[in-house]
DRENTINU-392545 format. One line per 4 residues: their letters; for each residue x, y, z of N, C-alpha, C. Coordinates in steps of 0.05 Angstrom, whole numbers, plus 5000, padded with zeros to 4 digits. Example, Ala and Ser with C-alpha at 12.3 -4.5 7.8 and 13.67 -1.06 7.14 Angstrom:
as> 5264/4886/5156/5246/4910/5156/5264/4934/5156 | 5257/4955/5142/5273/4979/5143/5258/5001/5157
# end
This chain:
xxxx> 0601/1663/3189/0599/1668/3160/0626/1663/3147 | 0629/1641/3132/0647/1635/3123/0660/1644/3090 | 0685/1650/3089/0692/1662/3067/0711/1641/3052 | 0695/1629/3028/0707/1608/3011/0733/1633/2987
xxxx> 0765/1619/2993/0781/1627/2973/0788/1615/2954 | 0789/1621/2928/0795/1599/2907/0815/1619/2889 | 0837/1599/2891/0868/1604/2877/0871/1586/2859 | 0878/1592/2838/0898/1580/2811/0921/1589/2811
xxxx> 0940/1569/2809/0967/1576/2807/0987/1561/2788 | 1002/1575/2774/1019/1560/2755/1052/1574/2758 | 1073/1565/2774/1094/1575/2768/1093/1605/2777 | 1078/1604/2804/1083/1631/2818/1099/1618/2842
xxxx> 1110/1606/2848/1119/1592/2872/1143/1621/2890 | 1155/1645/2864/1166/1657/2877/1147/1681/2902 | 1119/1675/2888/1095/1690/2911/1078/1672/2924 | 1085/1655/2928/1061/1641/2949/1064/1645/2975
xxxx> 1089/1640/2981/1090/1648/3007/1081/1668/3016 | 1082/1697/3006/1084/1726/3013/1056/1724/3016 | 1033/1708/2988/1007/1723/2983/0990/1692/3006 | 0999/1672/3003/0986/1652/3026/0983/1667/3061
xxxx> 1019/1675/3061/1014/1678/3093/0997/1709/3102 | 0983/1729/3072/0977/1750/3077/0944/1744/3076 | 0938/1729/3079/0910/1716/3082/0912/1693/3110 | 0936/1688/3108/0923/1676/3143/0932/1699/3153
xxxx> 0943/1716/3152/0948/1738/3176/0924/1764/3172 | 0896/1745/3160/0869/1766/3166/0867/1766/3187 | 0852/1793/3201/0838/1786/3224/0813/1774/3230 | 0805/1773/3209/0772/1753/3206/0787/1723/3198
xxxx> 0791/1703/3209/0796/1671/3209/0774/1658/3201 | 0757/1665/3197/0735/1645/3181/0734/1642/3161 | 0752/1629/3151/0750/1626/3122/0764/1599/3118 | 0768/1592/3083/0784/1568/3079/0789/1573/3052
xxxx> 0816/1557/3042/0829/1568/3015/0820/1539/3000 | 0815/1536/2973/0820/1515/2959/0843/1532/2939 | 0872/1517/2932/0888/1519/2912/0890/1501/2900 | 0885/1502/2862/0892/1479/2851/0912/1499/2824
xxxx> 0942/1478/2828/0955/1490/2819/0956/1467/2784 | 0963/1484/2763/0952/1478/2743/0985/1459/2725 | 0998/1441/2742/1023/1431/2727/1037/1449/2729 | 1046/1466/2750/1067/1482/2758/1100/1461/2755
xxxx> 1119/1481/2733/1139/1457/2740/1173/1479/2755 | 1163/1487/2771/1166/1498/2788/1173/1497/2816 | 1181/1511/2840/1176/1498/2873/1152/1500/2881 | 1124/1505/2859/1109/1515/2871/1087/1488/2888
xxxx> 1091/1469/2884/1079/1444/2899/1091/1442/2925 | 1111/1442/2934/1134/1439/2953/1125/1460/2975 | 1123/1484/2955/1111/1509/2984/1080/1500/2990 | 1060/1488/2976/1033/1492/2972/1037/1474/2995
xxxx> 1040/1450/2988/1047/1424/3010/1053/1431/3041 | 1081/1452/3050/1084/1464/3065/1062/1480/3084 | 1042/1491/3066/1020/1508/3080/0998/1490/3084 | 0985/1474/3073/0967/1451/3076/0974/1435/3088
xxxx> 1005/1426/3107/1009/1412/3119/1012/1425/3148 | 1004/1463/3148/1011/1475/3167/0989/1484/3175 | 0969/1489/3159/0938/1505/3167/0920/1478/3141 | 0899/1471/3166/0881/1455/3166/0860/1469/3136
xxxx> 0860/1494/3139/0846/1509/3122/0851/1504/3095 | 0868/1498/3082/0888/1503/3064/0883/1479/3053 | 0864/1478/3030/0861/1451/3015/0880/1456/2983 | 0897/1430/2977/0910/1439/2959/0900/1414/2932
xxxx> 0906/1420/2903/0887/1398/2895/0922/1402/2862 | 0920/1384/2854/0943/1385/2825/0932/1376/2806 | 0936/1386/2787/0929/1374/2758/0964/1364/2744 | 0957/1342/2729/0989/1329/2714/0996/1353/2691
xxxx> 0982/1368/2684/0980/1380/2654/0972/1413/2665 | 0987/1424/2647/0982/1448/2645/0956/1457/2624 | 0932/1458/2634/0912/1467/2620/0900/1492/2620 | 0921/1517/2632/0917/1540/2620/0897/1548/2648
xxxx> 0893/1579/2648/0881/1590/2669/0847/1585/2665 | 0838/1589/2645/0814/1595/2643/0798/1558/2647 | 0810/1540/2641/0808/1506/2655/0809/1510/2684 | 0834/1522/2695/0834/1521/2716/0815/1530/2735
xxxx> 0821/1567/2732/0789/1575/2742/0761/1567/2736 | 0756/1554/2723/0742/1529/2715/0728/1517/2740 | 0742/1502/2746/0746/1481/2754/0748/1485/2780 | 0760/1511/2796/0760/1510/2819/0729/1522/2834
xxxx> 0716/1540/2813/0693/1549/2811/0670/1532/2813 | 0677/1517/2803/0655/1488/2812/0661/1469/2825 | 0683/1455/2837/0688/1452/2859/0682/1469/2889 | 0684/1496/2883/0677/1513/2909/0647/1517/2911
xxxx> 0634/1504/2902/0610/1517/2896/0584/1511/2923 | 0575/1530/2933/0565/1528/2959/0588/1518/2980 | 0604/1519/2983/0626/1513/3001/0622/1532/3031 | 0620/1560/3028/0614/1581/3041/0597/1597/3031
xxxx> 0587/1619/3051/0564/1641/3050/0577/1659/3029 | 0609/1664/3030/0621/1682/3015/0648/1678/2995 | 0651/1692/2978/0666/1676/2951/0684/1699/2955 | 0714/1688/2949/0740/1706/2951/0760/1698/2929
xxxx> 0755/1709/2901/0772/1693/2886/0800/1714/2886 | 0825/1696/2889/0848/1712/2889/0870/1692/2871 | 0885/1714/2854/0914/1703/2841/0937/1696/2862 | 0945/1678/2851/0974/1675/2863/0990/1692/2874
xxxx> 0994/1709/2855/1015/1728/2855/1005/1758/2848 | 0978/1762/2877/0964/1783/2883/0964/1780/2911 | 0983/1791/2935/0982/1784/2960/0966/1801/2972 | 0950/1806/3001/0937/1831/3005/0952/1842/3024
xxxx> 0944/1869/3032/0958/1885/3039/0951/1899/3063 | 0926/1896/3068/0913/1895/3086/0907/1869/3101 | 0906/1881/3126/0890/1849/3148/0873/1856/3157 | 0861/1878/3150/0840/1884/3155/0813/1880/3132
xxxx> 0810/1867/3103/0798/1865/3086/0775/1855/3094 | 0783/1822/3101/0764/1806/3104/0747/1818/3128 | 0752/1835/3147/0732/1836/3170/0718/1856/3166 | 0729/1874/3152/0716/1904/3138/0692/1898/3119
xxxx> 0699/1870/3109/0682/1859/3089/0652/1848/3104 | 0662/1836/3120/0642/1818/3137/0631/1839/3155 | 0638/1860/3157/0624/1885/3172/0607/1894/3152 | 0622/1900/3133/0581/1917/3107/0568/1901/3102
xxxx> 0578/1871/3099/0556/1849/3091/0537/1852/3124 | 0531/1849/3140/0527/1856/3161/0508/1883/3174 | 0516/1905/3154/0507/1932/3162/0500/1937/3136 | 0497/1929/3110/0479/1924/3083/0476/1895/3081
xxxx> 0457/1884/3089/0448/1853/3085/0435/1852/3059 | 0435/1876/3045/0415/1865/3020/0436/1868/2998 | 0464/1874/2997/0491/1876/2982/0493/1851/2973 | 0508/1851/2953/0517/1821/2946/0545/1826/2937
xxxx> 0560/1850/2943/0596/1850/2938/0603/1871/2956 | 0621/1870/2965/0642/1896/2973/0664/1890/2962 | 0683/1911/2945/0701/1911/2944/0726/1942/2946 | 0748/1931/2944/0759/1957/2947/0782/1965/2921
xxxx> 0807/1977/2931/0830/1979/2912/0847/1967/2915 | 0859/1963/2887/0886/1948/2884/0900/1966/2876 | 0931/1960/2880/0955/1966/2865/0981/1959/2860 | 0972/1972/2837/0989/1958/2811/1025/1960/2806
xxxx> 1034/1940/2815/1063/1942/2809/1072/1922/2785 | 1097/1932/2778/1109/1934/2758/1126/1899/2759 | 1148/1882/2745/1162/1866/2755/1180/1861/2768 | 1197/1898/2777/1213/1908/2782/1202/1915/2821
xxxx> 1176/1916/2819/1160/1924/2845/1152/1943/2855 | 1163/1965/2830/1150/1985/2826/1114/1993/2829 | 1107/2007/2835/1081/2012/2827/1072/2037/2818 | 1055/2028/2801/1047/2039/2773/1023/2054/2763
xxxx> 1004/2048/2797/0971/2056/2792/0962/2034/2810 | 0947/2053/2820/0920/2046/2839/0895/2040/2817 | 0871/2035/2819/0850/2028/2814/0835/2017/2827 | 0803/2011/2821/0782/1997/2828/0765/2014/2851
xxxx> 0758/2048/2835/0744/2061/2854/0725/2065/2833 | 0701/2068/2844/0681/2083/2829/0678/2120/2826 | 0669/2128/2806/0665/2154/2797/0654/2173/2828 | 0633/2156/2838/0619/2174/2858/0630/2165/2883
xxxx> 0639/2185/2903/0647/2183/2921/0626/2176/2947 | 0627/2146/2950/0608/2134/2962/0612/2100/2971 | 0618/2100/3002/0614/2074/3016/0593/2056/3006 | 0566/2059/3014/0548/2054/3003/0537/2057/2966
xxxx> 0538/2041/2949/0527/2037/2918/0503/2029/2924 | 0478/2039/2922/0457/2034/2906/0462/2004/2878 | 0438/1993/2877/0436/1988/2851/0430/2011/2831 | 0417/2030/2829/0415/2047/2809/0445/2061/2811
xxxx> 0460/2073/2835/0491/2079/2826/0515/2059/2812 | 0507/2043/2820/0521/2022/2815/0514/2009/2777 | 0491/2014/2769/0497/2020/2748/0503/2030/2731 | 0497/2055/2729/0506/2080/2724/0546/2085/2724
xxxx> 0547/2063/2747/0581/2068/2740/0592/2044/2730 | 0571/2027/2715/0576/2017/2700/0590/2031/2660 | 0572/2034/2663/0578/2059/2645/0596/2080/2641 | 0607/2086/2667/0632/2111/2663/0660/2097/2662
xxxx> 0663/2076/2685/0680/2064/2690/0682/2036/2689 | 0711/2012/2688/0717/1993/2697/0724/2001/2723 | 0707/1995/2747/0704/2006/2770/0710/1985/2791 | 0708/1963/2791/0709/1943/2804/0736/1934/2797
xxxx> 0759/1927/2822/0778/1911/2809/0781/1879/2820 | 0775/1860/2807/0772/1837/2806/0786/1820/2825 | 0816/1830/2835/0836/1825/2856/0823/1833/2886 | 0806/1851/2884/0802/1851/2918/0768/1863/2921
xxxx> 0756/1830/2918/0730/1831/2917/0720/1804/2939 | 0698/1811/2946/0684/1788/2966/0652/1788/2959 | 0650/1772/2952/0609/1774/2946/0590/1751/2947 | 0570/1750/2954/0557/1729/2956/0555/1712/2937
xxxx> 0556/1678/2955/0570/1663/2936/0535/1650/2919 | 0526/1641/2927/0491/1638/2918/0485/1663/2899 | 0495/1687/2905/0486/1701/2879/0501/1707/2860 | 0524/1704/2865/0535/1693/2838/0535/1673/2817
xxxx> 0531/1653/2835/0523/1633/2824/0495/1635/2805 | 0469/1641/2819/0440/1645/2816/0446/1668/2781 | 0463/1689/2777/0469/1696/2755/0491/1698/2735 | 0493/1670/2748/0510/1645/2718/0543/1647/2723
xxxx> 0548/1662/2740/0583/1655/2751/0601/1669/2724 | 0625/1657/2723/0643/1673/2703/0625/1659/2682 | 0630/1678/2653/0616/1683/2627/0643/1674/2614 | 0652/1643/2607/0678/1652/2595/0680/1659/2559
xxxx> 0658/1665/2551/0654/1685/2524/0664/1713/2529 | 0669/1720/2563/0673/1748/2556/0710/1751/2553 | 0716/1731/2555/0751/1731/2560/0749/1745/2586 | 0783/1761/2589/0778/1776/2618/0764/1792/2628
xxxx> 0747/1790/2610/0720/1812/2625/0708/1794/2641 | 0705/1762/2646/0689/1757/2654/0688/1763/2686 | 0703/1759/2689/0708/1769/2725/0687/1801/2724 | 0702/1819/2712/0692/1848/2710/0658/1846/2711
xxxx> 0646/1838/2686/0623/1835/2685/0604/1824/2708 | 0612/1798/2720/0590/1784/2748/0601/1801/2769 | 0624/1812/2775/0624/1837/2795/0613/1856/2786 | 0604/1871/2774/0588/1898/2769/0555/1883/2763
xxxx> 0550/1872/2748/0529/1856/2753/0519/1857/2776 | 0525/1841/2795/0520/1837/2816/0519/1864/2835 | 0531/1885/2836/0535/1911/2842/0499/1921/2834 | 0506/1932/2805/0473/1931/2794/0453/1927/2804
xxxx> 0449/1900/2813/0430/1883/2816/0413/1885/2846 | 0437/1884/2865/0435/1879/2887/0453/1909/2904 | 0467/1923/2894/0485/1942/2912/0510/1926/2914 | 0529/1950/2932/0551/1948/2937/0569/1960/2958
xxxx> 0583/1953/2971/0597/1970/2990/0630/1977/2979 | 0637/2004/2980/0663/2013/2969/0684/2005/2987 | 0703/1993/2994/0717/2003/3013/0747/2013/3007 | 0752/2042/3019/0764/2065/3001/0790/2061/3011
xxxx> 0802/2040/3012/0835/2033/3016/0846/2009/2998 | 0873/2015/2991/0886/1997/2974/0896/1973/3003 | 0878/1949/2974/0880/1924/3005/0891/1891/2992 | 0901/1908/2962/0922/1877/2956/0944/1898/2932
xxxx> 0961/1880/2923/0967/1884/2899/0973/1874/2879 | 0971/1880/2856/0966/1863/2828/0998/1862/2811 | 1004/1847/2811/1034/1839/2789/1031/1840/2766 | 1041/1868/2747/1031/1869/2717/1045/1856/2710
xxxx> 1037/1844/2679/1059/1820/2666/1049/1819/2645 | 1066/1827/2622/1056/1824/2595/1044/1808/2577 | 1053/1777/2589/1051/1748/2582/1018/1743/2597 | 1008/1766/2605/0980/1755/2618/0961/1748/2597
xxxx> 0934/1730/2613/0919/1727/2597/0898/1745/2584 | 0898/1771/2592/0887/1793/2585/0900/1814/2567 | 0923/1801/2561/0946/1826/2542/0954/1808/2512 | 0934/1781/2514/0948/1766/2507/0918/1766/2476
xxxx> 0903/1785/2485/0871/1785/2466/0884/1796/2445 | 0870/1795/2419/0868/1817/2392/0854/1836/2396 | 0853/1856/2380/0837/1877/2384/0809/1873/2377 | 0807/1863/2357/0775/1840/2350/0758/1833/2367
xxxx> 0770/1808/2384/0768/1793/2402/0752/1812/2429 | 0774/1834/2438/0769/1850/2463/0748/1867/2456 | 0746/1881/2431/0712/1895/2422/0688/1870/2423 | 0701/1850/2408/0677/1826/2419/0668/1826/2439
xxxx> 0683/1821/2465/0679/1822/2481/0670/1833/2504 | 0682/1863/2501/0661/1892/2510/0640/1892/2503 | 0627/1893/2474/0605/1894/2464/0585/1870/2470 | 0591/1850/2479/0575/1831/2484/0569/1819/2516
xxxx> 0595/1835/2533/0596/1843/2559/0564/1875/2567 | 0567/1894/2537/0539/1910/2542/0512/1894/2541 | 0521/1876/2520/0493/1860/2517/0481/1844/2540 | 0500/1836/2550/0485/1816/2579/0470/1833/2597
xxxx> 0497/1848/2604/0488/1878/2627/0459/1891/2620 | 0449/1888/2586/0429/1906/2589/0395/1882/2595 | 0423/1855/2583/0395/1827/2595/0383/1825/2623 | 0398/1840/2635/0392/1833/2665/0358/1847/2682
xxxx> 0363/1836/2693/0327/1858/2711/0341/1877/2722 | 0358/1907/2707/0362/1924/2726/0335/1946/2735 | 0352/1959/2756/0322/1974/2773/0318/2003/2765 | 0332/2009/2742/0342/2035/2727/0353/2025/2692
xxxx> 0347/2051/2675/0350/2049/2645/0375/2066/2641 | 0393/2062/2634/0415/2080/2629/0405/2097/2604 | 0415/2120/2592/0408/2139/2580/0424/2132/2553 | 0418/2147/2526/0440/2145/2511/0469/2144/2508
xxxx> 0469/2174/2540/0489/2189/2533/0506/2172/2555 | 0501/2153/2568/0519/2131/2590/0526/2116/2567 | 0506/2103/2546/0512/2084/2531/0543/2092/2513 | 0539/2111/2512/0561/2128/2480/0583/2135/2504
xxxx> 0590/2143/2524/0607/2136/2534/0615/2114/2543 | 0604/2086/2558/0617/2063/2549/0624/2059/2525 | 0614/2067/2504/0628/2051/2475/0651/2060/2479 | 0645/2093/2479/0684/2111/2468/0702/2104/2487
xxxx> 0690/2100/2511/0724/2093/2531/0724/2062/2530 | 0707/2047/2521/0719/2017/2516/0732/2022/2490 | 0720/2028/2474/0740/2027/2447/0758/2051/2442 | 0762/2067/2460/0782/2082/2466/0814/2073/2484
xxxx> 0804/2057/2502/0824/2035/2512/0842/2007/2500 | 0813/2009/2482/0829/1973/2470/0853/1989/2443 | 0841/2008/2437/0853/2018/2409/0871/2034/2427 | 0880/2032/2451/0902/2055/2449/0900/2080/2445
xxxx> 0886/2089/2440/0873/2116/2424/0892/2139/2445 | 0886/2148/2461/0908/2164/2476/0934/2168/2464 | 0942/2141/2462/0972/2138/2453/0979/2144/2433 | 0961/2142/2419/0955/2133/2386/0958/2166/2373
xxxx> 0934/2183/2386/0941/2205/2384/0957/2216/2397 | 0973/2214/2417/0986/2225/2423/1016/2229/2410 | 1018/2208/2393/1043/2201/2369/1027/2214/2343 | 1004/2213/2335/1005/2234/2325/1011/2267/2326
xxxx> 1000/2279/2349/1006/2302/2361/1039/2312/2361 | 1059/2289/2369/1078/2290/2365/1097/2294/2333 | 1089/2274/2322/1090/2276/2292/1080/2315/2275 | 1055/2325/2292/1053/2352/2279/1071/2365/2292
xxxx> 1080/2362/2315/1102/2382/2326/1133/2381/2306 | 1136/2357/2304/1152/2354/2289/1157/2363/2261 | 1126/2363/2245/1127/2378/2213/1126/2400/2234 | 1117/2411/2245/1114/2447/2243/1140/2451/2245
xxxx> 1159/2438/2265/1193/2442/2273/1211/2443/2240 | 1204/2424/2226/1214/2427/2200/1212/2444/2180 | 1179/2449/2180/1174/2472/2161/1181/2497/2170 | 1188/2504/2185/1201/2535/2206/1222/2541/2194
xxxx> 1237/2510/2195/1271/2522/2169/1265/2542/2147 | 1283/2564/2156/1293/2566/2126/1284/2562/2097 | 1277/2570/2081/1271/2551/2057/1299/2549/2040 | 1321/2571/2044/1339/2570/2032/1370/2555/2054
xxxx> 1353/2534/2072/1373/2535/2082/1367/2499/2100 | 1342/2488/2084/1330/2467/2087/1347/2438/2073 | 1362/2416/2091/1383/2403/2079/1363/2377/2051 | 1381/2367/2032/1373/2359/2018/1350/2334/2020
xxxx> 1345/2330/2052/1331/2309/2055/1298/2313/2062 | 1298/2342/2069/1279/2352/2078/1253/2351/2069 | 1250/2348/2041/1229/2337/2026/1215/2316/2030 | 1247/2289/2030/1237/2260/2033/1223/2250/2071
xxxx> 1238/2276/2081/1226/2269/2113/1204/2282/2111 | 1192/2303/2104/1167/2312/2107/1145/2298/2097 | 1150/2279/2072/1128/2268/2059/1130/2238/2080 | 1140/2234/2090/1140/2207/2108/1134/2210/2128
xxxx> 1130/2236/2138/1119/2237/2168/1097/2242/2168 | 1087/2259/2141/1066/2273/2135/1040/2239/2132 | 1056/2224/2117/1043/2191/2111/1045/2181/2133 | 1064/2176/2148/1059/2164/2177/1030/2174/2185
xxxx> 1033/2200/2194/1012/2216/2213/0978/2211/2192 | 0977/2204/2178/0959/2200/2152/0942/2168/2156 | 0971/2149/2155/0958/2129/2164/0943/2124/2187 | 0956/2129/2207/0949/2127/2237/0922/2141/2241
xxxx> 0921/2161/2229/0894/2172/2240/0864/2161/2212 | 0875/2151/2189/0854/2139/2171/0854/2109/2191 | 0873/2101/2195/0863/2070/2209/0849/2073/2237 | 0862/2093/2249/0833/2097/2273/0810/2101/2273
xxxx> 0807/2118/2261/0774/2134/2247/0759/2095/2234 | 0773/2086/2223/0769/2057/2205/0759/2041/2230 | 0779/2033/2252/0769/2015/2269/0752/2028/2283 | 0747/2053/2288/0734/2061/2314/0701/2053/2290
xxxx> 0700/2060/2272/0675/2055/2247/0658/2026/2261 | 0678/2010/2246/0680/1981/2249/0664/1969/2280 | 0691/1979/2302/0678/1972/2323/0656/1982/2335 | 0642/2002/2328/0616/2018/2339/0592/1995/2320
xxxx> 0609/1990/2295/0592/1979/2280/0587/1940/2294 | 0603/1940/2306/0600/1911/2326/0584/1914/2349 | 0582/1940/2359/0563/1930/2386/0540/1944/2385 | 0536/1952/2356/0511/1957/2348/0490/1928/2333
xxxx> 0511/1913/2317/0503/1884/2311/0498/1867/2335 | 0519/1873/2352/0516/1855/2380/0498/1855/2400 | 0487/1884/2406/0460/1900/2416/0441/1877/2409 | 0431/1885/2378/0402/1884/2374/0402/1849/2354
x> 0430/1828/2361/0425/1808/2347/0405/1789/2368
# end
């Protein structure tokens, strides 16, 4: 059972080495990489060359032009297509951490034959190499997902993390592959999908990790754009033949923690919260002993804290008011 990898790379050449040789040092060897690096102007051809001239496995492919990630993964996605039984898409500069992934993987596919993903956790370091957060577990504490659990945590959580996933490559395909209308959700979406649909196996160890970077193509959305795209990421999810109806009250929590995340809202209030600590600290003075500015700072913090919370209440309106249009268009 063979496990097809497909890499895009642009100007990661300072991680190829680390994240290439942490995939041939799986203990499951059945597999094969396609990398097509996207006009890297960089050493990153020089190393790629190096590993495809060293493991047979290792198909490497170049484009003259930098045409951006979402061309790229493109492109390698249909190129790989039926290649292997199983689909392994990985970043450049996401090495794993485990060598034990791929065989752990090929063990639940094996001991759940009716699954169509296992995946596990990533974590998240910093540029510095810090790390910053784990992710990619589900709410319920469980090896085994159901399609009916597996939807259901669709709903509570972004549960699936897209860096350290393996799933059948025919059924991915069979329900339409990346969606690139969803922007970076699209990865998110055909992994939980597919979860839904068919089940899933958890596996409860951090087994790559992910390089945050501000310049990504997921930091890089409007706030518009990313409600677009949540809300129209619910719409597919509810197109599908699932084997269970989610309830209102799953639905109204996906809205508020997607549009609680894109808006910052935590933060958002949380600088407000700060801002009242601050008037209450002021108004405590003294009245006869309050300096002559005290007026002009109170009415400015008082308007700060004013705006912030009329423009949230505004967008949070707005965007409830999008994936209620987006629902039922």
């Amino acid at each position: 059972m063979k496990i097809t990898i497909q890499m895009p790379n642009f100007n990661h050449g300072h991680y190829l080495q680390e994240t290439i040789n942490s995939i041939r040092q799986q203990t499951y060897q059945n597999w094969e990489m396609y990398i097509l690096d996207d006009g890297s102007t960089d050493n990153s051809w020089d190393i790629l060359s190096y590993f495809a001239n060293l493991d047979n496995r290792i198909n490497i492919f170049r484009s003259d032009i930098n045409r951006g990630v979402v061309a790229t993964i493109n492109s390698l996605d249909d190129f790989c297509a039926g290649r292997g039984k199983f689909m392994h898409p990985h970043a450049a500069d996401n090495p794993l951490i485990s060598n034990l992934f791929f065989e752990k993987a090929i063990d639940a596919f094996q001991k759940f034959p009716e699954i169509a993903i296992v995946f596990a956790l990533t974590q998240g370091v910093d540029l510095n190499g810090n790390v910053v957060g784990t992710w990619g577990s589900p709410k319920a504490d469980v090896y085994h997902l159901t399609p009916e659990q597996a939807t259901q945590e669709f709903f509570l959580s972004d549960y699936i993390a897209g860096e350290a996933v393996i799933f059948k490559d025919d059924l991915y395909r069979k329900h339409g592959g990346l969606d690139l209308d969803l922007g970076p959700l699209c990865d998110l979406f055909i992994n939980e999908a597919l979860a839904a649909l068919y089940g899933g196996v958890f596996i409860k160890e951090v087994v790559t990790k992910t390089s945050l970077d501000n310049n990504s193509y997921s930091r890089k959305q409007s706030i518009i754009n990313m409600v677009n795209q949540a809300a129209l990421m619910e719409k597919k999810f509810f197109n599908l033949p699932l084997k269970s109806s989610p309830s209102q009250d799953l639905i109204d929590i996906y809205r508020n923690r997607k549009i609680g995340d894109i808006l910052l809202y935590s933060s958002q209030m949380g600088l407000v919260n700060s801002l009242t600590q601050l008037l209450e600290l002021i108004k405590s003075w003294p009245s006869t002993r309050r300096p002559n500015y005290f007026e002009a700072i109170r009415t400015q913090l008082e308007g700060i804290q004013n705006v912030i919370e009329e423009d949230l209440k505004l967008t949070i309106k707005n965007s409830l008011k999008i994936y209620s249009d987006m629902r039922y268009s």
